[in-house]
N, C-alpha and C positions, 0 to 999 in steps of 0.2 A: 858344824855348818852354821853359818848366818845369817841371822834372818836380815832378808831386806827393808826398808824402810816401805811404809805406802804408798807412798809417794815418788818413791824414784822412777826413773825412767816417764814420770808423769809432768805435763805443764800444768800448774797452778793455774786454775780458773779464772782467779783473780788478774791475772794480765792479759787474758784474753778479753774480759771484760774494758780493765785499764784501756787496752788498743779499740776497741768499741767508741769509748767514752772520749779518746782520744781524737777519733776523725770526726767525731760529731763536733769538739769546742772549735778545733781546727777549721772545719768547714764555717760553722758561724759567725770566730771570730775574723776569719780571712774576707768573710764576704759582707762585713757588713763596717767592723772599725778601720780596719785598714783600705777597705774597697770605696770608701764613702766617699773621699777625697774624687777620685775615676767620677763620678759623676756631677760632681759640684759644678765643671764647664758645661759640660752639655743642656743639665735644667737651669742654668742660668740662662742661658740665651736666650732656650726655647720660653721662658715665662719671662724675661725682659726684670727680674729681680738682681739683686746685689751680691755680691758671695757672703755681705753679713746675713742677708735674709733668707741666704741659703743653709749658711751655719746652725742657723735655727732649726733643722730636723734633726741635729748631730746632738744639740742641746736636749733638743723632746726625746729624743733614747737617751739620754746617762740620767734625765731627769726619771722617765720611763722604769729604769734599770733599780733608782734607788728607792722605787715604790712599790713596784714586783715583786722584788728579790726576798724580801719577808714572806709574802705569801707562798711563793713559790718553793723556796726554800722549809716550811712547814708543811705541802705537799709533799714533798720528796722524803720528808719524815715520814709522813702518814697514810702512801701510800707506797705501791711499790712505781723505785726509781724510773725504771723500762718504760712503764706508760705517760710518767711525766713528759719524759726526752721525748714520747714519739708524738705526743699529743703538742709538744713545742716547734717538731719538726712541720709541722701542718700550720700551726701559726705563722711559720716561716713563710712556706710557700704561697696561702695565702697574704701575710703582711706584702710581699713583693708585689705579687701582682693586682693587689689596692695601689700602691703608689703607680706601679708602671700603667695603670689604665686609669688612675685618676686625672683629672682635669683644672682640680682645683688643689690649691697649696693647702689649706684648712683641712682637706680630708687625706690628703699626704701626713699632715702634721701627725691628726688623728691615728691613723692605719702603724706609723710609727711608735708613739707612746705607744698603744695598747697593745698590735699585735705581734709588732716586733720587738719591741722589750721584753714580751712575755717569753716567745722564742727564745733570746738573747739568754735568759735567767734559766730556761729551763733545759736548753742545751747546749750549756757553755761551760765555763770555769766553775758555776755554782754546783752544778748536776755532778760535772768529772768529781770537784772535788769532794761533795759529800759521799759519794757513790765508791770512791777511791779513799776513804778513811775506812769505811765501812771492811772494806774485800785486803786492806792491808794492816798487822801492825809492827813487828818486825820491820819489814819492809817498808815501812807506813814515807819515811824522810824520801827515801829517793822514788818511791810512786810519784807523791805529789810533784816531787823535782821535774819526773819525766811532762807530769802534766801541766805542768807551768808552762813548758816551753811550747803549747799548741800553739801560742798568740803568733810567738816570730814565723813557727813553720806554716803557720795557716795565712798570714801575710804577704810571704815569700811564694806562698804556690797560687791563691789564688790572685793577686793583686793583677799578674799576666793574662789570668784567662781570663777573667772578668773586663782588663782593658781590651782584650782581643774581640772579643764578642759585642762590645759598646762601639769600636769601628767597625764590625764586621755586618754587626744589624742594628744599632739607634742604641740609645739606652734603654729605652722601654722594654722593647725582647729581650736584651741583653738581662733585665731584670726581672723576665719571667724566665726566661730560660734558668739563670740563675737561682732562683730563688723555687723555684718546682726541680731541678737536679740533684741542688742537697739539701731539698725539704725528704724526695726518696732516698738518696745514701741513707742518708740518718735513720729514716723508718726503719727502712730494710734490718741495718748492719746493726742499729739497737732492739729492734725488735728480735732478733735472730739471736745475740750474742749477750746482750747487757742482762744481769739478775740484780735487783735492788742491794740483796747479803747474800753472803753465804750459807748455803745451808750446814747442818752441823758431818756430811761426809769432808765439805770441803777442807772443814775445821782438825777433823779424825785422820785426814789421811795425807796432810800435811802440817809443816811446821813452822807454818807463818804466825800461829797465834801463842799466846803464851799463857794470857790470860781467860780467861770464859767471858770475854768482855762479848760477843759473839753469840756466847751457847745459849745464852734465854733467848735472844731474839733471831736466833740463825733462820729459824723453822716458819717465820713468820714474814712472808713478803711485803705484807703491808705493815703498818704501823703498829707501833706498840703503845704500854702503858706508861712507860719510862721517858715517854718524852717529855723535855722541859714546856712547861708554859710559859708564854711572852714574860709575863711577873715576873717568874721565876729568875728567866736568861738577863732580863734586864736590870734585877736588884741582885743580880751577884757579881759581884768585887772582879775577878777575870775578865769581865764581856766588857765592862768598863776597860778596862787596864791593855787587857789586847786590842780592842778598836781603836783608842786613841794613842797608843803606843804605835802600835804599825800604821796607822791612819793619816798619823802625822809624817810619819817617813814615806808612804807612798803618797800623801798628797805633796809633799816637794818633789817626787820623784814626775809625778804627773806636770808640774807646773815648769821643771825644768825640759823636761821633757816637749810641752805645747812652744819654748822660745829658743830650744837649744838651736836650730837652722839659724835663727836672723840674730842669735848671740853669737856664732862663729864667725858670720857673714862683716859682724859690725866690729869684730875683734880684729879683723883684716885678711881675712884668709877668703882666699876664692871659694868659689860656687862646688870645685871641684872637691875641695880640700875638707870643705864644711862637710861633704856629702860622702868623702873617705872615712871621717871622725865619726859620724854617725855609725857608719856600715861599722865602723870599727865595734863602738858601743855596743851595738848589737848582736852579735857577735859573742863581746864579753859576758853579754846578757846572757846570752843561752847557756855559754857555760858556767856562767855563777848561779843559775838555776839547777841545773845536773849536780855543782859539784857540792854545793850548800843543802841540793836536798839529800843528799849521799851521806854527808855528814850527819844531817840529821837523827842520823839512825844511830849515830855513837857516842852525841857529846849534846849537855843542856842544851836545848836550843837557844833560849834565852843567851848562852853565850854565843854564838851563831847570829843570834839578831844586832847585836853588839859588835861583831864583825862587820855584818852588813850597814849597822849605820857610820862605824867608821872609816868603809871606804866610801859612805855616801858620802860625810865629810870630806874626804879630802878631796874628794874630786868636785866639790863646793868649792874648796880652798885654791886647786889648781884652777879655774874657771877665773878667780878671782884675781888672781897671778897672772893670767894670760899670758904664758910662754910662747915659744915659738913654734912652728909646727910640726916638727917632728919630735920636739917632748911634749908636747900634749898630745900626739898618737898615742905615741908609748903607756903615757900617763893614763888616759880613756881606756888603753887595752886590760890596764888591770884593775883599776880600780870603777869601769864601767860593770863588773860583776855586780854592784851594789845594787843598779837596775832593777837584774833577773833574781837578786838572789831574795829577796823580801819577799815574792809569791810562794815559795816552799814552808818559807820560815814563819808567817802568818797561817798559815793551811796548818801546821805542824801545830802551833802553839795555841790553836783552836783546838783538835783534836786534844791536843794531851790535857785541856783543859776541860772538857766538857764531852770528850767519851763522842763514838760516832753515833748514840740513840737520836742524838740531838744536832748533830752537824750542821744540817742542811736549816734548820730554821735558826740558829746562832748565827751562821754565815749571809744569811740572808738577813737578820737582824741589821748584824753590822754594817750593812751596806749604805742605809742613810747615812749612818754618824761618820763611815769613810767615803763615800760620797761628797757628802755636805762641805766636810773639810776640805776636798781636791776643787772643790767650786772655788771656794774661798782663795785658797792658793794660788790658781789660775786667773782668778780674777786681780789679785793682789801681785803678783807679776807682771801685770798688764798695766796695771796700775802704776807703779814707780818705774816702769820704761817709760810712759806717757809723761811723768811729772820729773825723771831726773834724764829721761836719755838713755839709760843706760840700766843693767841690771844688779850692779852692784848690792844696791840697799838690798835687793827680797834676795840674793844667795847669802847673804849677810844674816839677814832675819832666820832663812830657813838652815842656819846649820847650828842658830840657838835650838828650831822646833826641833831638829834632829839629836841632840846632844836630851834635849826634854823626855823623846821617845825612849830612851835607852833607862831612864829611870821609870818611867809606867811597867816598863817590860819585867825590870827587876823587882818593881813591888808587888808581882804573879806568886800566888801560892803554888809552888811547881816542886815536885818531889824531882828528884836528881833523874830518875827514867819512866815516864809513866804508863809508857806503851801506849797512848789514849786511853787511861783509865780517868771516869771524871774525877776532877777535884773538886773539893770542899770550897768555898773563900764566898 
């Protein structure tokens, strides 16, 4: 007779958690980076400003985000994750309905930076992903993979309802309505479902884990002893070498991103064709995020990042080419994975570097130093369109920064598989 495993016939806690953690970043990011655009006409009119001056609440969250995100981020360390997300979800609903009943731009500004950045940080990508190191590590590559891809889906789904509801009742309703709908999902479905760790049944009666990276802290929903401090995270040799390695690949990826429309548009290609090549990208995005965080579970990642910046290269190169348009479809459909595929592979080479005790304030660390960078880049694309016409110089410049990232990454103290066990450096 044979015994059966403990776990069989059982669903891992930890995905039901993931799917929690899931519809929270999804909701937030759906309704707030990709929904922003949905209202830039309507509060211009209504307050007689510019769409630069409007730009400027867009600016006060990432500026918001890269100031948060350290705090918040050593919350989710030091307490347990569940009350971060639900206490973020409330910031939501209120941030919204501060701007949709303010009167003045100055307290829109305000209501922005503080209370919806804080939202943003605490049930977003920051939250899933430290929260998703923590409950995977086996599994650890294509967890993060899955949750990479909340930004496209949460885009995709809210982007309609949110236009629907802004002609159906003004934008102001539409932004309480909004913003009090998936302030409760979130409550609810985190409150209900999300646990900060696993405790050590979930460790015992499954075989997600391999190492006891888990067993001291399983038992403990709030914080431990083992967290890093700021010092600590910022004079060790990795949190350098990762931040400015992937930092630098997704601030080109952000910069090409903010010009890619009026770079198709001025290469010759219709309105239509420009906005095929995106959907295309997009697309490749999601899959180079599934299929890179998939891999992640079998092969250095390091080499995996090196993939990823090689096809960010080339499709640097093909931009620069500007072929015709049905090979540069072709060409975007495969090498547009470079995108999607750097969120799994950043998330991954945090973890194995710095163990999940410490996740959520590493990640949040990084976020000025990769912030600060995607300014820079952004601004710096703007910049030699303004002074050449044309975007050649900055794809030029950034496929040196890209080719630069690929050696930060390799000068990582990384043991060939470390399951998120920390390293030393």
């Amino acid at each position: 007779m044979t015994g059966a495993l403990p776990h069989q016939g059982k669903i891992y806690s930890g995905w039901i958690v993931l799917s929690a953690c899931f519809v929270s970043a999804m909701l937030i990011v759906g309704a707030t980076i990709y929904s922003f655009q949905l209202f830039v006409i309507p509060v211009t009119e209504e307050f007689g400003i510019s769409r630069a001056t409007a730009n400027n609440a867009y600016i006060s969250m990432l500026v918001g985000l890269a100031l948060w995100s350290p705090l918040v981020g050593r919350l989710l360390d030091k307490f347990n994750a569940k009350y971060v997300i639900m206490f973020g979800a409330l910031c939501f609903g209120g941030a919204f309905t501060l701007v949709a009943v303010a009167q003045n731009l100055l307290v829109m500004l305000v209501g922005i930076f503080v209370m919806l950045s804080i939202a943003v940080c605490s049930c977003g990508g920051l939250a899933g992903n430290a929260v998703t190191v923590r409950w995977f590590q086996k599994r650890r590559g294509r967890a993060l993979g899955i949750m990479s891809v909340t930004s496209s889906v949460g885009g995709a789904m809210m982007v309609p309802i949110v236009s629907y509801l802004i002609t159906a009742y003004g934008w102001r309703m539409a932004m309480i309505i909004t913003g009090w709908s998936v302030a409760v999902i979130i409550f609810i479905l985190v409150g209900l479902f999300v646990r900060g760790r696993p405790v050590q049944t979930d460790i015992d009666n499954f075989d997600e884990f391999d190492v006891p990276e888990g067993g001291q802290e399983s038992s403990q929903e709030s914080g431990d002893d083992k967290t890093m401090t700021l010092k600590q995270i910022v004079t060790t040799r990795n949190y350098w070498l990762v931040a400015m390695g992937c930092g630098l690949l997704l601030a080109s990826d952000q910069a090409v991103l903010t010009s890619k429309f009026p770079f198709l548009v001025d290469s010759g290609l219709t309105v239509l064709q420009a906005t095929t090549i995106i959907s295309t990208m997009t697309i490749s995005a999601v899959a180079g995020k599934l299929i890179i965080g998939f891999m992640a579970d079998y092969f250095d990642v390091r080499h995996l990042f090196a993939l990823v910046a090689l096809f960010h290269f080339l499709l640097l190169a093909v931009f620069l080419m500007r072929p015709d348009y049905w090979s540069l479809l072709i060409f975007v459909s495969i090498f547009g994975a470079a995108v999607g595929g750097i969120y799994p592979v950043w998330s991954s080479l945090t973890a194995s570097a710095f163990g999940p005790a410490s996740i959520g304030s590493v990640l949040g660390f990084m976020a000025p130093v990769m912030q600060g960078l995607s300014i820079i880049f952004v601004g710096f694309i703007g910049e030699v369109h303004s002074q050449t016409g044309a975007y050649d110089v900055a794809f030029q410049g950034f496929m040196v920064t890209v080719v630069l990232s690929v050696f930060f990454i390799y000068a990582m103290r990384v043991p060939p598989k470390s399951f998120g066990v920390p390293i030393k450096g």
